[in-house]
Backbone as CSV, one residue per row, in Angstrom:
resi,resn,N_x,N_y,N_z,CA_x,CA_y,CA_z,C_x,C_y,C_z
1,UNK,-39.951,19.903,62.231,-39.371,21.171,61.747,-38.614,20.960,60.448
2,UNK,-37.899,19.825,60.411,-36.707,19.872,59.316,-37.962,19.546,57.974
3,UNK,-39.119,18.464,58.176,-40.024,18.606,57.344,-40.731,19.765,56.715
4,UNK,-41.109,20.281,57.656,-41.407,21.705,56.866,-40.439,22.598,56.311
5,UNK,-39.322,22.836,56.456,-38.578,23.565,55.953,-38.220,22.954,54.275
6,UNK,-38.501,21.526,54.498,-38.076,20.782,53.782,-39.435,21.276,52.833
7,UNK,-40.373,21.469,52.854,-41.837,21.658,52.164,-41.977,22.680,51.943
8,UNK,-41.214,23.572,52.591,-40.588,25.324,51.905,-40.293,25.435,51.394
9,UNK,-39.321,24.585,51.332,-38.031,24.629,50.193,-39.144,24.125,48.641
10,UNK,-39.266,22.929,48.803,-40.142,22.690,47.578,-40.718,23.469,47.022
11,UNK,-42.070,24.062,47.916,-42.778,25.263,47.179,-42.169,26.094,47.313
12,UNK,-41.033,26.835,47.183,-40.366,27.818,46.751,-39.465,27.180,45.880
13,UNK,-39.360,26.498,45.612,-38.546,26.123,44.283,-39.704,25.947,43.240
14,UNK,-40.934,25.085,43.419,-42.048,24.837,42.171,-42.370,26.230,42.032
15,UNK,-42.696,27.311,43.406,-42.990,28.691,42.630,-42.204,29.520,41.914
16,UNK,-40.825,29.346,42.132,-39.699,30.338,41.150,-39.746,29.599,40.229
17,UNK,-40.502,28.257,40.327,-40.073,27.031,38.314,-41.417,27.844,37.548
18,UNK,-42.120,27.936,38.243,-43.634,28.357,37.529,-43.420,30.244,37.204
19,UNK,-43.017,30.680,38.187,-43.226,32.219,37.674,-42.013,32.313,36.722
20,UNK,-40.944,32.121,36.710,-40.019,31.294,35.398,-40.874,31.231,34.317
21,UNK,-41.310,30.111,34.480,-41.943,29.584,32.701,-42.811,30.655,32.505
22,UNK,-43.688,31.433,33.452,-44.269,32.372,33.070,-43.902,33.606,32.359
23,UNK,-42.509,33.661,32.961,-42.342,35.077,32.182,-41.851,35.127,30.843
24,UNK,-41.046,33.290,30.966,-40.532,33.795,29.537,-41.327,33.043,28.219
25,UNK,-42.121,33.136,29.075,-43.543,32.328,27.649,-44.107,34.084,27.737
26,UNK,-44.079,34.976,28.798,-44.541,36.216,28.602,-43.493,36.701,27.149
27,UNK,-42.659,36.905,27.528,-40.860,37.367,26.658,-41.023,36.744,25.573
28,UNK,-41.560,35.763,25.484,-41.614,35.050,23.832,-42.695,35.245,22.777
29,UNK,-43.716,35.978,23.672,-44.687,36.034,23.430,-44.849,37.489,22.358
30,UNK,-45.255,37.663,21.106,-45.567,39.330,20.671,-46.694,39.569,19.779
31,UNK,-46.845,40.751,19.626,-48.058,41.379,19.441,-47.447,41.571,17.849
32,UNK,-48.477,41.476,17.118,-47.875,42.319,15.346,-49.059,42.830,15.173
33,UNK,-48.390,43.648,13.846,-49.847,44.283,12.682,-49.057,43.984,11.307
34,UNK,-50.287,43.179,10.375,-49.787,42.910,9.335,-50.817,43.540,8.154
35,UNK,-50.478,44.779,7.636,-51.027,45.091,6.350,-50.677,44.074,5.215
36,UNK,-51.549,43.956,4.231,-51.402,43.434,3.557,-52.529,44.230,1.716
37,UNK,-51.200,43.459,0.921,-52.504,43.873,-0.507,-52.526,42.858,-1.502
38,UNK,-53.148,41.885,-2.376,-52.554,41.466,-3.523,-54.020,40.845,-4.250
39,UNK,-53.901,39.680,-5.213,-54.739,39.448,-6.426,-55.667,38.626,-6.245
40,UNK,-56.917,39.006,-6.474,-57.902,38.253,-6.446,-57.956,37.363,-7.617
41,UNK,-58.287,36.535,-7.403,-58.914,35.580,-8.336,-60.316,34.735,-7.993
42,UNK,-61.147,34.610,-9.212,-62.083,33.821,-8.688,-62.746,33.304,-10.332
43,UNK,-63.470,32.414,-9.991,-63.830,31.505,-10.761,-65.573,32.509,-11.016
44,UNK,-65.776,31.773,-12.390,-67.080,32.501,-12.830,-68.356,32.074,-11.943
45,UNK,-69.947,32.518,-11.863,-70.451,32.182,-10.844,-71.690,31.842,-11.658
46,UNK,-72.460,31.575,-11.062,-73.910,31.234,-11.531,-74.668,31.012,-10.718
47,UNK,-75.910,31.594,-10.793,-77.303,31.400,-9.797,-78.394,31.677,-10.433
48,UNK,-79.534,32.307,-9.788,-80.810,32.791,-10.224,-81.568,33.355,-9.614
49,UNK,-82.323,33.830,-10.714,-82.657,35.673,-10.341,-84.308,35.126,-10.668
50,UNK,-85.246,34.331,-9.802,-86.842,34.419,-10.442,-86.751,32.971,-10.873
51,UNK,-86.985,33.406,-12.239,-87.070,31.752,-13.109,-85.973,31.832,-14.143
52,UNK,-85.194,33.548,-13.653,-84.153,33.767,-15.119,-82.516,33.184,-14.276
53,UNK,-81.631,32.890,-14.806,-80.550,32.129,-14.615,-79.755,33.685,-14.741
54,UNK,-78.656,33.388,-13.840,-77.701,34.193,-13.293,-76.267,34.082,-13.785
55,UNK,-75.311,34.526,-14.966,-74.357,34.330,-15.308,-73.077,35.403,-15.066
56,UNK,-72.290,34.903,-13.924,-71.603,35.884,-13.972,-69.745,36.014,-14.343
57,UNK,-69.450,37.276,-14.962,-67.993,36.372,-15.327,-66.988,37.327,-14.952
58,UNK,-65.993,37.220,-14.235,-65.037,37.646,-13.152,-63.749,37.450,-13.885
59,UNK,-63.298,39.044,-13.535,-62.050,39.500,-14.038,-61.149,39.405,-13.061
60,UNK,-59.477,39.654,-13.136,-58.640,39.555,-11.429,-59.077,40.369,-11.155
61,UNK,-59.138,40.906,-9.327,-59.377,41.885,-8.508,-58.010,42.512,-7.934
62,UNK,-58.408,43.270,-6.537,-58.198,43.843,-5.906,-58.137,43.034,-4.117
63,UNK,-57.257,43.040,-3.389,-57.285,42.650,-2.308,-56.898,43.553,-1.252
64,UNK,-57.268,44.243,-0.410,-56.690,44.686,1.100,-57.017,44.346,1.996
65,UNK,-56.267,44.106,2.869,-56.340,43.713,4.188,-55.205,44.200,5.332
66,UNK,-55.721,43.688,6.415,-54.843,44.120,7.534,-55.478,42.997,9.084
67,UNK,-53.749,43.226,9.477,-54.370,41.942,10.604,-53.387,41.953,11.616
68,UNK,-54.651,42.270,13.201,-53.714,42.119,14.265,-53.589,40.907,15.041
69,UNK,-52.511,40.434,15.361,-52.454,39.041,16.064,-51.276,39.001,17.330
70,UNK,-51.056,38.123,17.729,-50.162,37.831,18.969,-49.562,35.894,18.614
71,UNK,-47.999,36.386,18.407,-47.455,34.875,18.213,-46.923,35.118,19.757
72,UNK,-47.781,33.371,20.296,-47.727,33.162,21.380,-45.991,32.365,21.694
73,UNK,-45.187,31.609,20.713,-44.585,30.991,20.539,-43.212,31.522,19.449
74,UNK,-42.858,30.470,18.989,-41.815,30.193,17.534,-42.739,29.728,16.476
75,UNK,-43.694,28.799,17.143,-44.951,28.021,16.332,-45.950,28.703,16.156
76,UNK,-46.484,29.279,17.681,-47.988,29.378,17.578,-48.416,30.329,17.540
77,UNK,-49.379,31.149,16.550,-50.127,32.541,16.513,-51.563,32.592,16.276
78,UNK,-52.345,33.902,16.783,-53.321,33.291,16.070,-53.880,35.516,15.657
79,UNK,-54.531,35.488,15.197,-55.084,37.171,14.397,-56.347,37.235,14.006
80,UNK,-56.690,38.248,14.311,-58.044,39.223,13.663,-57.323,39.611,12.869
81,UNK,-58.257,39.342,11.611,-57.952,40.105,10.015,-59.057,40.789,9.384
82,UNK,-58.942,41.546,8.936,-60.068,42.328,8.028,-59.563,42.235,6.732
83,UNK,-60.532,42.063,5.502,-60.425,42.056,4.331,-61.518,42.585,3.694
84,UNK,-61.217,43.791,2.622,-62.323,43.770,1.147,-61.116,43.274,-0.026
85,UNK,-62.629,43.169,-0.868,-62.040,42.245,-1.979,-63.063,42.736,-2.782
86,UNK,-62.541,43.016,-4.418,-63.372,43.468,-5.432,-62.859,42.393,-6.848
87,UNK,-63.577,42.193,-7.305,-63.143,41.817,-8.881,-64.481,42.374,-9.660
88,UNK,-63.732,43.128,-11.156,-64.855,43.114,-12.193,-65.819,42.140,-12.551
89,UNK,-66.722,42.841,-12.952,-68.146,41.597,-13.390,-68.552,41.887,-14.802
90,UNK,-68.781,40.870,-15.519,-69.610,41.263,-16.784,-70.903,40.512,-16.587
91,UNK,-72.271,41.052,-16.543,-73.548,39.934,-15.990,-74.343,40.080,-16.630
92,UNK,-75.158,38.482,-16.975,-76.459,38.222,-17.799,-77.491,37.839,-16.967
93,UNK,-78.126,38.536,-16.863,-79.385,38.073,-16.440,-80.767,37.735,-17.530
94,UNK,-80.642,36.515,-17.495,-81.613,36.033,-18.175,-81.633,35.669,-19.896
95,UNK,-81.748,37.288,-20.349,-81.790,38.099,-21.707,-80.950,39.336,-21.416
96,UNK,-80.400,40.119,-20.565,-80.308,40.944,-19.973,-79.209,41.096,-19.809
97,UNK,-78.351,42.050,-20.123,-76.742,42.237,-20.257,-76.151,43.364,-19.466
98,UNK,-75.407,43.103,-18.746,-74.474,44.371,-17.740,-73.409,44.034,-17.905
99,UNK,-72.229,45.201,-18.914,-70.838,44.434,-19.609,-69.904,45.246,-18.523
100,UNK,-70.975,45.950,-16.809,-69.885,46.590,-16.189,-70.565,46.558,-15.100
101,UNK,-69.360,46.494,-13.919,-69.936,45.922,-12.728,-68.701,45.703,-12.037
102,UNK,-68.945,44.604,-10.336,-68.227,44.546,-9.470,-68.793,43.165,-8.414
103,UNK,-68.041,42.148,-8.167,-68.422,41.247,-7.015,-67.358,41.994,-5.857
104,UNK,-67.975,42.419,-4.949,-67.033,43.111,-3.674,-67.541,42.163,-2.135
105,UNK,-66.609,42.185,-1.037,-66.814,41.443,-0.306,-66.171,42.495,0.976
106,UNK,-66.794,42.629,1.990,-65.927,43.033,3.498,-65.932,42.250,4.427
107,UNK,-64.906,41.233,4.614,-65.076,40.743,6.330,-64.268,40.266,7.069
108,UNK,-64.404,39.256,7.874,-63.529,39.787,9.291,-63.262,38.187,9.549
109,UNK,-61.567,37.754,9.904,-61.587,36.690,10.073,-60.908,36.405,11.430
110,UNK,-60.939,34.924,12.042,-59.983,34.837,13.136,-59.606,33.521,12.426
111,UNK,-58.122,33.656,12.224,-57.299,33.227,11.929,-56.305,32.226,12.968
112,UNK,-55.413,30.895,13.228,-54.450,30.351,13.740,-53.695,30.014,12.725
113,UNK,-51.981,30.105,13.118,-51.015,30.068,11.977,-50.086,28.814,13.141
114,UNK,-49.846,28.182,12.334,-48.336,27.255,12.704,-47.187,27.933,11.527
115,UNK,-45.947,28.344,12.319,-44.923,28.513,11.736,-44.212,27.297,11.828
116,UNK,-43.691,26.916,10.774,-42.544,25.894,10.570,-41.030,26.415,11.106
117,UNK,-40.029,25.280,11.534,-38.501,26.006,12.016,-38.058,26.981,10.427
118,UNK,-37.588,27.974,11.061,-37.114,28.605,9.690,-35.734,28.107,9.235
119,UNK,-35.763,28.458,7.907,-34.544,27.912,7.104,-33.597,29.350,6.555
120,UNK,-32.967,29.547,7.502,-32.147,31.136,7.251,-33.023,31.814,7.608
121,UNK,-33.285,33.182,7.001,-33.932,34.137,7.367,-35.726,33.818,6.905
122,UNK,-35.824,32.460,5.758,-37.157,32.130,5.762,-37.885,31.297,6.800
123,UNK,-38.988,31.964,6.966,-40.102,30.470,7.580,-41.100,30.461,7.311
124,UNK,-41.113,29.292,6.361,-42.476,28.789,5.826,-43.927,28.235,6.935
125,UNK,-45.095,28.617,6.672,-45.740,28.544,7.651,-47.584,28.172,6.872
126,UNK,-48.641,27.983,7.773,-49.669,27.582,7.152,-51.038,27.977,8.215
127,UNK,-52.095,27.827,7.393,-52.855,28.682,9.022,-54.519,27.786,8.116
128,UNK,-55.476,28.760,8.757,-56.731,28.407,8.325,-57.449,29.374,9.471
129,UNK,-58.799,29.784,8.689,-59.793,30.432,9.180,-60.722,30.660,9.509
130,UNK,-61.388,31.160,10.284,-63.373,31.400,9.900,-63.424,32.476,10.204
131,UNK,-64.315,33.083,9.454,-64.712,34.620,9.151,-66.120,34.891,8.769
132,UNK,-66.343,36.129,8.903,-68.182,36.792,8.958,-67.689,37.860,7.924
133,UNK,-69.055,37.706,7.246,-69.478,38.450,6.190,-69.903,39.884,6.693
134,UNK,-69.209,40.878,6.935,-70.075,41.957,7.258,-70.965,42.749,5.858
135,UNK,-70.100,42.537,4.511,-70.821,42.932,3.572,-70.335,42.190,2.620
136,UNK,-71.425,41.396,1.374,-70.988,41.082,0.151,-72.339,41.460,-0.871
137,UNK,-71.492,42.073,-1.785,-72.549,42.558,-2.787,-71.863,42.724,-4.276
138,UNK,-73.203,42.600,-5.093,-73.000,42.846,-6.609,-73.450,43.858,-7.377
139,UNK,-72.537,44.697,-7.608,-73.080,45.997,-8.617,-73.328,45.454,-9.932
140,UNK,-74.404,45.633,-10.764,-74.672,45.816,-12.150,-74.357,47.205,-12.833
141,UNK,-73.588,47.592,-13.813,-73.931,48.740,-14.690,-74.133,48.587,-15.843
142,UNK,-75.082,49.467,-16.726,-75.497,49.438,-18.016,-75.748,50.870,-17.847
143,UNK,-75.242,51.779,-19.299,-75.271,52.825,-19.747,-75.419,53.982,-18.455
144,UNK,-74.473,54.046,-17.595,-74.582,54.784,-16.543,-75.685,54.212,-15.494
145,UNK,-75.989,53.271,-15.558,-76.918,53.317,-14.388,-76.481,51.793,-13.684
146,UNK,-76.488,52.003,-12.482,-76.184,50.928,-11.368,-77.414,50.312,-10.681
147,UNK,-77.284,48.990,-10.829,-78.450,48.051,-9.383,-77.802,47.497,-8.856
148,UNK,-77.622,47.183,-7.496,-76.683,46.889,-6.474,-78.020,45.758,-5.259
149,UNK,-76.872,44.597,-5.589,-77.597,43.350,-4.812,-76.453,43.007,-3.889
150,UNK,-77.436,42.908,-2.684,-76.402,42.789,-1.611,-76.983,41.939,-0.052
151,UNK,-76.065,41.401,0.727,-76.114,41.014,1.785,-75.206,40.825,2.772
152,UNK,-75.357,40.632,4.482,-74.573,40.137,5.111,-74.858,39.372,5.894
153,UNK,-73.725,38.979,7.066,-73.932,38.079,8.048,-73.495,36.872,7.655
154,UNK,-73.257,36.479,6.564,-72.917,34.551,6.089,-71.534,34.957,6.588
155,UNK,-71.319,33.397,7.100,-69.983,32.888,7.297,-69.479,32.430,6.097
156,UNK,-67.981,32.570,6.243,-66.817,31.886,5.371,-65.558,31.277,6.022
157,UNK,-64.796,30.854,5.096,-63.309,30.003,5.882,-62.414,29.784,4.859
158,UNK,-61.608,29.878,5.128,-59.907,30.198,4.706,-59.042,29.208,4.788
159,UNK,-57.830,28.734,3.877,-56.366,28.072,4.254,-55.764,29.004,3.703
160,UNK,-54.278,28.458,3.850,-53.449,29.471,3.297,-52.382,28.626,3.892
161,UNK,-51.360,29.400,3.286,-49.706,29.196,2.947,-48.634,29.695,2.606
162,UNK,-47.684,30.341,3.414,-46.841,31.856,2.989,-45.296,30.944,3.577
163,UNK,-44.763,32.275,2.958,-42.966,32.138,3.575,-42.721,33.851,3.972
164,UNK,-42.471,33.741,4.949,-41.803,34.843,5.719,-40.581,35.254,5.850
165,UNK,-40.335,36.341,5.502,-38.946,36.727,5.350,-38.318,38.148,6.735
166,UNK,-37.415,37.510,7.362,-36.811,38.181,8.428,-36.238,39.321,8.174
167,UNK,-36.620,40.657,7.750,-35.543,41.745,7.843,-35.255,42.412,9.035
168,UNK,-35.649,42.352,10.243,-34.852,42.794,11.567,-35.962,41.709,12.836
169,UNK,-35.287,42.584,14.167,-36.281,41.730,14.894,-37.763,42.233,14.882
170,UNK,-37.720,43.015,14.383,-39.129,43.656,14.522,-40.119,43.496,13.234
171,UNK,-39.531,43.955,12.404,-39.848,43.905,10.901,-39.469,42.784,10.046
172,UNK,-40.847,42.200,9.330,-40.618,40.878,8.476,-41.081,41.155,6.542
173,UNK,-41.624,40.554,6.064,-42.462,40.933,4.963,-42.745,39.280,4.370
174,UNK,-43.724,39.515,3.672,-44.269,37.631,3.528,-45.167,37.710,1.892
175,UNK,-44.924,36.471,1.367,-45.929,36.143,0.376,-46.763,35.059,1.006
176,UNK,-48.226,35.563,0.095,-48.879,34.398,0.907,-49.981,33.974,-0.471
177,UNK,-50.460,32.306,-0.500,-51.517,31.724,-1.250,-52.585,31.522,-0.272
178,UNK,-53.949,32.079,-0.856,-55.076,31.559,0.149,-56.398,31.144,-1.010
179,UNK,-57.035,30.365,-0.047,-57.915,29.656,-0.556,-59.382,30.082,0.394
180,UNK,-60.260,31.001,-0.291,-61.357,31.183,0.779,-62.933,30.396,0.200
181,UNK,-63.839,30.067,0.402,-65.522,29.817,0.478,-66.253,29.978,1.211
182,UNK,-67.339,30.313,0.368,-68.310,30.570,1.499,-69.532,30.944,0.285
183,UNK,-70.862,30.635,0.869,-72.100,30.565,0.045,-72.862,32.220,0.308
184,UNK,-73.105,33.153,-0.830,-73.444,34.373,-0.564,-74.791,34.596,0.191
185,UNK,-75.293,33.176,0.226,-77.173,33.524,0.373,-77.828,34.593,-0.364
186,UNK,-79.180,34.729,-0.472,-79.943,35.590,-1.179,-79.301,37.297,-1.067
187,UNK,-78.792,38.005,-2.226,-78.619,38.919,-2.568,-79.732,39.659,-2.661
188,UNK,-80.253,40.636,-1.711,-80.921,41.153,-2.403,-80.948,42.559,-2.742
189,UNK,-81.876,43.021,-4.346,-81.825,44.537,-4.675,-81.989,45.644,-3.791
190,UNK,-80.873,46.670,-3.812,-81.120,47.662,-2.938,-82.157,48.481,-3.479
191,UNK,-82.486,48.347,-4.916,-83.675,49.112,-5.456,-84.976,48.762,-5.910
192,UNK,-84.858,47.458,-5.883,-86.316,46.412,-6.525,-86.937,45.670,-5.349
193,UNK,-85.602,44.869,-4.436,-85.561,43.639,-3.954,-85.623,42.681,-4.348
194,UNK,-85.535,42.711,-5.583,-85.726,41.349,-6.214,-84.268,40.274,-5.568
195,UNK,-84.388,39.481,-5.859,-82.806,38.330,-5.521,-82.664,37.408,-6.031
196,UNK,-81.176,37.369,-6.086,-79.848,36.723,-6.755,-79.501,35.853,-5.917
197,UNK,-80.127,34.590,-5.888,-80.099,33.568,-5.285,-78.440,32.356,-5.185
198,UNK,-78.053,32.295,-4.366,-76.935,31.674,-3.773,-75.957,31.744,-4.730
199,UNK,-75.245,32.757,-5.022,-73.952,32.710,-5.773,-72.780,31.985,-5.047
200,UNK,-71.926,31.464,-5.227,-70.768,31.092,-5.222,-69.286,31.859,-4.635
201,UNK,-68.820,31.484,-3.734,-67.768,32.742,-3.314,-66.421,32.134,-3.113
202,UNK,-65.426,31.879,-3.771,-64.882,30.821,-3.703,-63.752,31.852,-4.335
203,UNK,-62.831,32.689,-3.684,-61.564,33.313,-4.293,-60.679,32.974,-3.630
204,UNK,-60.003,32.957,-4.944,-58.315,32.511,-4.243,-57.021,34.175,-4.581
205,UNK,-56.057,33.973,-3.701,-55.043,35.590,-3.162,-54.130,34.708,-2.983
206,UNK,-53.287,35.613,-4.304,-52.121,35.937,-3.702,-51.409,37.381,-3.351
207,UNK,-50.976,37.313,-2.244,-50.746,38.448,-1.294,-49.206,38.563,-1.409
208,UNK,-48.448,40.153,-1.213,-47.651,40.724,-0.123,-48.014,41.433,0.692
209,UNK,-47.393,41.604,1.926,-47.279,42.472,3.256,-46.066,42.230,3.851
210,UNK,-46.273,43.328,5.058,-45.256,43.850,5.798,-45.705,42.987,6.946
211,UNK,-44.997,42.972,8.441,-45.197,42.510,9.498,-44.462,43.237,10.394
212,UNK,-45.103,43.679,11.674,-44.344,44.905,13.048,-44.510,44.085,13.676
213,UNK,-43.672,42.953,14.103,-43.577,42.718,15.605,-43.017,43.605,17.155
214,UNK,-44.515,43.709,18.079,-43.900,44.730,19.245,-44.096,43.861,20.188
């Protein structure tokens, strides 16, 4: 008898230690949404179109995004993000000149972040990604008229590196540097089909946003 009581006692102490850690890894645990907007950058590109060579040359862009996640921790988070991304184009094809245009991109990443201990109200933090192409494409214009080369489905992947700034418990706001690639595969014309063989996708953001922790 005194044994079993004695083996009661135990598992009722390991089960109040366990539903314990459970709840307050539940309590520590939160949900955010992080809009975000800031500057594209990207490096000039080159491919080929046939037997004619592909020159393309990229102005800063445009960045939006938005991203829901759950920090499981102080450390650990991880988010679905969505992003488009535009920068101007000036493009040669071949002999062939388009002094107006667009490299645009839509897609979707899952993201993990390690936060570092914060230092006052900052905490510096670092993450990395992989993400799907739902759309990347290239507009040409010349004298009012547009050809638009395009594709999806390629994968890409991400680092990055921000500092976060605490304005309540709920509400934060952050700068962030990222580093994305990924290979466009065959572009092709929405009006010819012709294709713009493996361009280069390689932009780098810098970002602000907001952050709702609920």
């Amino acid at each position: 008898m005194a044994i079993n009581r004695n083996l009661s006692i135990l598992f009722t102490t390991v089960a109040i230690s366990v539903c314990s850690t459970t709840l307050q890894a539940a309590e520590s645990g939160h949900f955010y949404l992080k809009p975000y907007t800031g500057i594209s950058y990207m490096n000039d590109v080159t491919g080929m179109s046939g037997a004619s060579s592909v020159e393309v040359e990229l102005d800063k862009g445009l960045v939006l995004g938005a991203a829901f996640g759950y920090r499981y921790n102080a450390n650990i988070a991880a988010e679905f993000a969505w992003e488009y991304r535009t920068n101007d184009s000036e493009t040669k094809v071949g002999t062939e000149f388009y002094p107006e245009g667009n490299y645009a991109s839509n897609l979707f990443y899952l993201n993990g972040i390690y936060f570092f201990d914060p230092i006052g109200k900052l905490t510096p933090y670092l993450g990395a990604g992989l993400g799907w192409m739902q759309e990347i494409d290239i507009d040409l214009e010349r004298s009012g008229v547009e050809t638009s080369f395009s594709n999806s489905g390629k994968l890409s992947y991400q680092g990055f590196v921000g500092l976060e700034y605490q304005l309540s418990s709920a509400w934060s706001i952050h700068t962030e540097l990222r580093h994305a690639g990924a290979k466009s595969g065959d572009l092709i014309g929405e009006q010819n089909k012709a294709l713009f063989a493996n361009l280069n996708y390689k932009p780098f953001t810098w970002q602000l946003g907001a952050k709702y922790q609920f």
